[in-house]
C-alpha positions in Angstrom: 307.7 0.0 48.9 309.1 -2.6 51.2 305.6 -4.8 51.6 308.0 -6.0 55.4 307.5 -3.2 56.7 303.8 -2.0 55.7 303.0 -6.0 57.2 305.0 -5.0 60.3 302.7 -1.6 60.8 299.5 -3.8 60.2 300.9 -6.6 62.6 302.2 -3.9 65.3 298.2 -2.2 65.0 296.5 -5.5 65.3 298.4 -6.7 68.1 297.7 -2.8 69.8 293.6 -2.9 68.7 291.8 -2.4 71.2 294.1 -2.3 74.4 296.3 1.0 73.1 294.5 2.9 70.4 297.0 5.1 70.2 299.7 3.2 69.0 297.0 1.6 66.6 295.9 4.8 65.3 299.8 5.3 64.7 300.7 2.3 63.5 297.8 2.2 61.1 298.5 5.5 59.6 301.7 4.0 58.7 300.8 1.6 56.8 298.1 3.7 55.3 300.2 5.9 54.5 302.8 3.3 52.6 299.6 1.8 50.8 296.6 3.0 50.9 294.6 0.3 49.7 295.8 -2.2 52.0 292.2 -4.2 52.8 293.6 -5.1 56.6 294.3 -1.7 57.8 291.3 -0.2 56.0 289.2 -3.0 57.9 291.0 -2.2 61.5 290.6 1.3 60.6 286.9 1.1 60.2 286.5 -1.6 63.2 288.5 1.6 65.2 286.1 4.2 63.7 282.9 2.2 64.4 283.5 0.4 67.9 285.8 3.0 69.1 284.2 6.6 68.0 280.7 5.5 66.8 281.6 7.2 63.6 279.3 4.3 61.1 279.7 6.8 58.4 283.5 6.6 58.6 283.5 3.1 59.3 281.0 2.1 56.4 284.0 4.2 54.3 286.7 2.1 55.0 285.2 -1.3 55.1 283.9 -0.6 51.3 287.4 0.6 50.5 288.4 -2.7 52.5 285.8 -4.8 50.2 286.7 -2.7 47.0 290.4 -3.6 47.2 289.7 -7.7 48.2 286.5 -8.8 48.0 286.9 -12.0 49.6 288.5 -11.0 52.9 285.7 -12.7 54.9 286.3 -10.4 58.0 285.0 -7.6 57.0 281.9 -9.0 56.0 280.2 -9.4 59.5 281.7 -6.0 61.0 280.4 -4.1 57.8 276.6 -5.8 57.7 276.9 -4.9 62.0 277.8 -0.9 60.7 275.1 -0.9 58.8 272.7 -2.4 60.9 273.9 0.1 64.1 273.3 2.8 61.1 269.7 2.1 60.7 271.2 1.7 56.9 268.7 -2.0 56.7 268.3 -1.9 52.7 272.0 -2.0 52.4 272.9 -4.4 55.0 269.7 -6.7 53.4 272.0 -6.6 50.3 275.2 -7.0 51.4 273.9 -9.7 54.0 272.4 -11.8 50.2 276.1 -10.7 49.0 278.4 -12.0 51.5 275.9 -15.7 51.6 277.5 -15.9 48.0 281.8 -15.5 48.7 283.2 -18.8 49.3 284.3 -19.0 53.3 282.2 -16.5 55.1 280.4 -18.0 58.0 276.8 -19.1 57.2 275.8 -19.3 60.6 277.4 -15.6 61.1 275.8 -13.9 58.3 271.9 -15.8 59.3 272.7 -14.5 63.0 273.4 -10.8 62.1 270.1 -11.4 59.4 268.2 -12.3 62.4 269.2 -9.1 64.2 268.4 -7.4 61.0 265.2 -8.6 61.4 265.1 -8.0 64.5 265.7 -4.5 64.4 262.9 -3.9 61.6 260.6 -5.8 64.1 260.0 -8.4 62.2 260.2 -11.2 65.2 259.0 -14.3 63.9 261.4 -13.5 61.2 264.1 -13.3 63.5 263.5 -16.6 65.6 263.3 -18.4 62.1 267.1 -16.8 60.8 268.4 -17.7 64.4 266.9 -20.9 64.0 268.6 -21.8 60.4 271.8 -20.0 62.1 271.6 -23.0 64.6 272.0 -25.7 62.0 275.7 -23.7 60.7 277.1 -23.3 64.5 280.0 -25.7 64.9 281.2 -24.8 68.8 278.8 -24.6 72.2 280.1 -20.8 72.8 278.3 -19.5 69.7 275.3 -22.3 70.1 274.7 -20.8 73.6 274.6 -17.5 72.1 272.1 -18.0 69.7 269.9 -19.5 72.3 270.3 -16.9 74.4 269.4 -14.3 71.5 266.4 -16.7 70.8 265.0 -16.3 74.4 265.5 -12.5 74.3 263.2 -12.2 71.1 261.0 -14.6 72.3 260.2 -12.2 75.5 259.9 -9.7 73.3 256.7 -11.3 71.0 255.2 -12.8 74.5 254.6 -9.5 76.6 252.3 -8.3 73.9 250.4 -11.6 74.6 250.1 -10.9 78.4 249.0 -6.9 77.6 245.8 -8.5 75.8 245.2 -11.2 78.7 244.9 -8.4 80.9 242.9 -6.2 79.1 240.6 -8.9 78.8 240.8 -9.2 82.5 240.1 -5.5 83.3 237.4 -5.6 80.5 235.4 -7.9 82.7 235.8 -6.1 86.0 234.6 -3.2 84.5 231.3 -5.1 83.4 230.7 -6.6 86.6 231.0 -2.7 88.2 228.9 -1.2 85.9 226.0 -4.3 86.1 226.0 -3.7 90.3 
């Protein structure tokens, strides 16, 4: 197989995704077709399937195949744990999350953001604020850094109104017992 031309498919799809799926679709059955274990196309394939059809089951496919022909190709890492997350799949994305904090070059501040969301999802808030938190101290650039602060707030308003529900009930509480004492 000439490896040129299975690189040029996988160039010609990445430089397509997301702007014209159908030549990426094309493209990437190309080179899927020429090897199909080729970790990049398998990872755009499953990015195409997830963000592009909602299809997690697909996508959760491909990125394994992805992982299960080069385990250290560090992008599929965060896309996969986000599959599984949108899935509702949390035991599995709990395991790859302790996974991918062990393969040399995957961003630490990354994985403890999509933990955080992991957390987040299971309702676990205080959990959350403390992995976006730790994410903080592995954030090397002011986009990300405003991000996670941003995220921060948002979970923050969501442990507060629960705070404010009680006040007033407290509040209510004690108009009721000034009505019922007249």
């Amino acid at each position: 197989m000439d490896t040129n031309l299975l690189n040029n498919y996988v160039l010609k799809a990445i430089d397509a995704y997301p702007y014209d799926l159908e030549e990426t679709v094309e493209n990437l059955n190309y080179a899927l077709s020429y090897e199909s274990h080729n970790a990049y196309a398998l990872y755009l394939m499953g990015r195409l399937q997830a963000e592009q059809f909602g299809d997690y089951e697909k996508a959760k496919f491909y990125y394994a195949e992805a992982l299960a022909n080069k385990m250290d190709f560090i992008k599929v890492y965060p896309k996969y744990i986000l599959v599984l997350i949108w899935n509702h799949d949390y035991d599995e994305a709990r395991k790859l999350i302790d996974f991918a904090h062990t393969v040399k070059a995957v961003g630490k501040g990354e994985l403890l953001v999509l933990e955080a969301q992991l957390f987040e999802c299971q309702e676990a808030y205080k959990n959350a604020l403390k992995a976006f938190k730790k994410a903080k101290l592995f954030i090397y650039n002011n986009s990300f850094m405003s991000f996670v602060d941003s995220e921060i707030t948002r979970v923050k308003n969501k442990i507060k109104p629960k705070k404010k529900k009680s006040s007033k009930n407290k509040k209510t509480k004690k108009r009721k017992q000034k009505k019922n004492k007249k």
